[in-house]
Structures are given as C-alpha cells and as structure tokens.
C-alpha positions in Angstrom: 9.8 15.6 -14.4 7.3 12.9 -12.9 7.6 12.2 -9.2 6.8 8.7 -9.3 5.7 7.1 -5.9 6.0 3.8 -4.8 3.8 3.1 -1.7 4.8 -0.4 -0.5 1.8 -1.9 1.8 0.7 -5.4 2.8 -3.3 -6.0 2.5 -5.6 -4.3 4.9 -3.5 -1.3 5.5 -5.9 1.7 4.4 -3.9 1.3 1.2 -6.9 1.8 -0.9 -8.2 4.7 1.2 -4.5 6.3 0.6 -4.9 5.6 -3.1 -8.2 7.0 -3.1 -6.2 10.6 -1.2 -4.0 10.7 -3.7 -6.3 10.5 -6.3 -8.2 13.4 -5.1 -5.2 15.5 -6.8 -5.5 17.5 -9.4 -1.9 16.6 -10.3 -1.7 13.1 -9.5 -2.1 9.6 -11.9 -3.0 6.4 -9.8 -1.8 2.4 -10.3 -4.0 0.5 -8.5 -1.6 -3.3 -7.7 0.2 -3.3 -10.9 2.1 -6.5 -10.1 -1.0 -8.6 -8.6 -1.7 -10.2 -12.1 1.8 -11.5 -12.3 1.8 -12.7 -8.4 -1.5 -14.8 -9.0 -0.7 -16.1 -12.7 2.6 -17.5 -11.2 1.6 -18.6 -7.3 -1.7 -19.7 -8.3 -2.8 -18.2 -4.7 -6.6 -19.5 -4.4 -7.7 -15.9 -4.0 -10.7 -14.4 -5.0 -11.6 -13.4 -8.6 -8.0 -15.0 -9.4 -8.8 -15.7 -13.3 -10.9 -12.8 -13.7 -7.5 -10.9 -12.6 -5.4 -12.6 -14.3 -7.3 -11.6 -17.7 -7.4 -8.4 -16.6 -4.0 -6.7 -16.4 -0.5 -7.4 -18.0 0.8 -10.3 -16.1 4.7 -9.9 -17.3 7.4 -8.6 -14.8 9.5 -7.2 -16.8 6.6 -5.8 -18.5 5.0 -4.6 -15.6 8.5 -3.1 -14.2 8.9 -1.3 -17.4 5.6 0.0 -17.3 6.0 1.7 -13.9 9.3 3.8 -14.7 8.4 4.4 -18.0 5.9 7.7 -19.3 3.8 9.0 -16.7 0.5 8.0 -17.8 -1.7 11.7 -19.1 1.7 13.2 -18.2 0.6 13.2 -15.0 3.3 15.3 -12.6 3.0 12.6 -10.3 2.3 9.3 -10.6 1.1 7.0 -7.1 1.7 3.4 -7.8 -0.2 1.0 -4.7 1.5 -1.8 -4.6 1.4 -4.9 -2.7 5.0 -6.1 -0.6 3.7 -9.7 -0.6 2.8 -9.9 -4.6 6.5 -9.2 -5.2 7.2 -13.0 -5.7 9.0 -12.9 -9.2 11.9 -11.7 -10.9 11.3 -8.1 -10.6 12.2 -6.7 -7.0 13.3 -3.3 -5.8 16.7 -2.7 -7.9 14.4 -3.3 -11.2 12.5 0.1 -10.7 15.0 3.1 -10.6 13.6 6.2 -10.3 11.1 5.4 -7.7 10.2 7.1 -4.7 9.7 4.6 -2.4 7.3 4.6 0.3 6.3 2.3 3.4 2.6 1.7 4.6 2.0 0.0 7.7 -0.1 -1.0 10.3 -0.6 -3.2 13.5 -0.5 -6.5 12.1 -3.1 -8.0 14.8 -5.5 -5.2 12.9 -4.4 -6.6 9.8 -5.1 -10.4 10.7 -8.0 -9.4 11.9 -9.4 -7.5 8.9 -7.5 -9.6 6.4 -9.2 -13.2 8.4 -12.8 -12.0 7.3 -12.0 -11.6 3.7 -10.0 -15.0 3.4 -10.6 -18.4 4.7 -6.8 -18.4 5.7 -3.8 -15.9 6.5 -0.7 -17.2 6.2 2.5 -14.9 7.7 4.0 -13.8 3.8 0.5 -12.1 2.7 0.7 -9.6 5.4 3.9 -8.9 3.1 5.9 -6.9 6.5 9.0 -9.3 5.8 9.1 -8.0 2.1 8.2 -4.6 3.3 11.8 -4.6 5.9 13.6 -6.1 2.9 12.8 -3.1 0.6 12.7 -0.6 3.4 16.8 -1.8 4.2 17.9 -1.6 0.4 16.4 1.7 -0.2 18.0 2.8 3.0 21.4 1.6 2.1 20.7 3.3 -1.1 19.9 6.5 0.2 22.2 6.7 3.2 19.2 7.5 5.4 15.6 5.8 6.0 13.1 6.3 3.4 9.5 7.3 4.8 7.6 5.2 6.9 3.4 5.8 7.4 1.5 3.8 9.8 -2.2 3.9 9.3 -3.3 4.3 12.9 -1.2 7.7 13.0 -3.4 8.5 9.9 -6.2 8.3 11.1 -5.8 9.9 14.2 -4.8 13.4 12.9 -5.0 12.8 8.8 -4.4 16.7 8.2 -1.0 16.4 9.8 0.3 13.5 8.7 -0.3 13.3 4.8 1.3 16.9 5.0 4.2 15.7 6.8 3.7 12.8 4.2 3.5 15.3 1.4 6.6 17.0 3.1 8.7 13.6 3.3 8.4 13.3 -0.9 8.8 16.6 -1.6 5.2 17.3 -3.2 3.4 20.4 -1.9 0.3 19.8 0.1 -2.9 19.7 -0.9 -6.4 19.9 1.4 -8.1 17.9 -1.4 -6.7 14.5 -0.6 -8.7 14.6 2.8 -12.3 13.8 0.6 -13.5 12.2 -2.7 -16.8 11.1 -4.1 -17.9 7.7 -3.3 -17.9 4.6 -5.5 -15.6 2.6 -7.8 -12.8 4.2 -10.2 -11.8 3.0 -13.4 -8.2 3.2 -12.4 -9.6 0.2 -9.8 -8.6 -3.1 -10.4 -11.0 -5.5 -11.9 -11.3 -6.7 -7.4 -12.6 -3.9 -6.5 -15.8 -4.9 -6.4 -14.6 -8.0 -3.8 -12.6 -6.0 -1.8 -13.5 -2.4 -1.6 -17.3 -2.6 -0.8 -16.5 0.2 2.3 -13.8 2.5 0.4 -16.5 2.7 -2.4 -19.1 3.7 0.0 -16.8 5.9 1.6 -15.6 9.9 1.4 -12.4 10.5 3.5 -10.9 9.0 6.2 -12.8 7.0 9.2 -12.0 6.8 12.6 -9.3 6.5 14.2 -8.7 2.2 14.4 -8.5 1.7 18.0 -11.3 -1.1 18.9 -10.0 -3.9 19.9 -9.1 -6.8 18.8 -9.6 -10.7 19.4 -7.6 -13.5 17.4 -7.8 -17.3 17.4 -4.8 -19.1 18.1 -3.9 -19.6 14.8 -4.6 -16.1 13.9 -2.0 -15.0 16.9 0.5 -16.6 15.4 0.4 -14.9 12.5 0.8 -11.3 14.1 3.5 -12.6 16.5 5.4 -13.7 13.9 4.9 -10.3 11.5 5.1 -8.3 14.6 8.8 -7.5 14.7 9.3 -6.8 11.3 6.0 -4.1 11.6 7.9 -2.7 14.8 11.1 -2.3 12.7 9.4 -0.1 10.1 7.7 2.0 13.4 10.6 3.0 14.7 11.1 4.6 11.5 7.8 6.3 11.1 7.1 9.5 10.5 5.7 10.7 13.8 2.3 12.5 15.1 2.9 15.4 15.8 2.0 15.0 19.7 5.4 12.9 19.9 7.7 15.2 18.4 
C-alpha cells in the first residue's frame, strides 16, 4: 500500500529543499507542482516560463487529480506530491483527492514576501497561498477529528534531524538519515521552472542555515504579510514543535 503525501506549501517555503529530502529515499517517488500547469493555463498569471509550463505537464484537473490517487508511479511505497495551496484555483480542491496524507508547510510570511518580492515584480496576498492552506488544514481536520501535521520551515532549519523525524513520526513512515543530504543539481522529476526558480536548491546539498536575518519590506510589501499573517499564525499553533518547547 502507497503512503501518498500531500505537502501543501505557498512559494518560498523550503518546499523544494523538502522535496529534494524526500527524494533522497530509497523508498520514496516525488511530484514536483502537479497542478501548476492547470493554475497558469486557466489564470493566465504573468509568471515566468508560463507557456513553456503550460506545454509541459497535463494541464486537466480532473486529470491531474486522478493522476495523484491513482498508481504509485515505479511502485514507489511512498509517493511525496509538492504542491502549491495558491495554484488550487479550479475545480479540483481537497475532497477530490481521497486517500491523501495531507501535510502543511509553512513559514513567516514577511520571509516569504521577501524571498518571493525578488523573483516577481509583484506579490499579491493569494500567491503566498496561507488562506488556501487554513481552508485545507480545517477540512482535513474536521475530517480526521484532530489536526493534521503542521511543519514551519524556520523550526527545520534550526534542528533538521529532529524535526523531519518527528515529521517522519507524524505520517507514520520510519525515519531515514538520508533525507538530511543529496547531490547537487537539477532532477528530472523537476518541473520544466526549475531552471528559473531553483538556481540555489540545485547548487545546494542539505539544509542551510537556520532563516533568522532580518528582514525589511516596503509598504506595499507589509501589507501583504499583515494580511497573510493570521492565517500563517493559525497553522503555528498547530505545528509540530522543536523539541526545546516541548
């Protein structure tokens, strides 16, 4: 039986370095943004490499959707599926993939402005995705009867030992000391953006240091973090915790 994960992040939000982790398992398939072709083919969002995207992947919903609960691609045991909160603009929404584990990635959203701001010309509020990400978070609760796991990057990075084993714990996969490194460069299980977007997880080999610079916003930048900011503090109150503060 395939453990199929569903890790639900907004941009910016070491998703791709978590993909990379679980990749690094001998037992693990990756899906890297399944549902981005469909977002941009139906939004039009102006964002970079849109058509070359767009010609790249199935762009269908309900194609899509049956794709990701369907056969576990090489019969992988488990299957990690990185997906975006704020592509999830169509038809196909949470109840349309049964057998998920679902998962929630998150991280300060003034970090995320911030990264986000110097790969765009303009952040709007919906594509840090956190509203999406509370939406999805509450129906899987209700579904469950208890909160489904939370992950905020920041705690990741401080300790990344500890928490993708009480990660690991949370889905009920055993741990394994090989998601802490990988080899550098591009993967083909990368979408066709990679090379726009992943310039410093390619050049990369684990983790990097804990994300604790800070940071400076415009005005119009601010207001994009103060709005996201109580939806991300809704999640963190859920998260699984370091474990200094348990």
């Amino acid at each position: 039986m395939t453990i199929r994960i569903a890790m639900w992040s907004g941009p910016r939000n070491l998703s791709t370095a978590m993909m990379r982790s679980f990749g690094s398992r001998a037992d693990t398939f990756v899906s890297d943004e399944p549902f981005y072709g469909a977002y941009l083919r139906d939004t039009r969002d102006p964002q970079p490499m849109a058509d070359e995207v767009i010609a790249s992947m199935d762009c269908d919903w309900n194609s899509v959707a049956r794709a990701m609960t369907g056969p576990s691609p090489a019969d992988a045991p488990i299957w990690y599926q990185k997906h975006m909160a704020h592509h999830m603009v169509g038809p196909i929404s949470h109840e349309d993939l049964p057998g998920l584990t679902h998962v929630f990635l998150i991280r300060d959203p003034a970090r995320v402005v911030a990264s986000y701001a110097a790969k765009r010309v303009a952040v709007r509020p919906e594509h840090l995705g956190v509203e999406r990400q509370v939406e999805y978070f509450e129906r899987e609760a209700d579904r469950l009867g208890h909160a489904p796991p939370v992950i905020d990057s920041a705690d990741i990075l401080r300790d990344p030992p500890d928490m993708l084993e009480r990660l690991c714990e949370a889905l009920g996969i055993g741990w394994d000391p090989a998601m802490l490194r990988w080899e550098p460069g591009i993967r083909k299980t990368d979408g066709v953006w990679a090379s726009h977007w992943y310039d410093a997880v390619a050049a990369s080999t684990g983790f990097g240091p804990p994300d604790e610079e800070p940071v400076e916003l415009d005005d119009a930048a601010q207001r994009v973090a103060d709005h996201c900011r109580p939806f991300y503090e809704r999640l963190a109150e859920n998260r699984i915790r370091p474990v200094a503060l348990t």
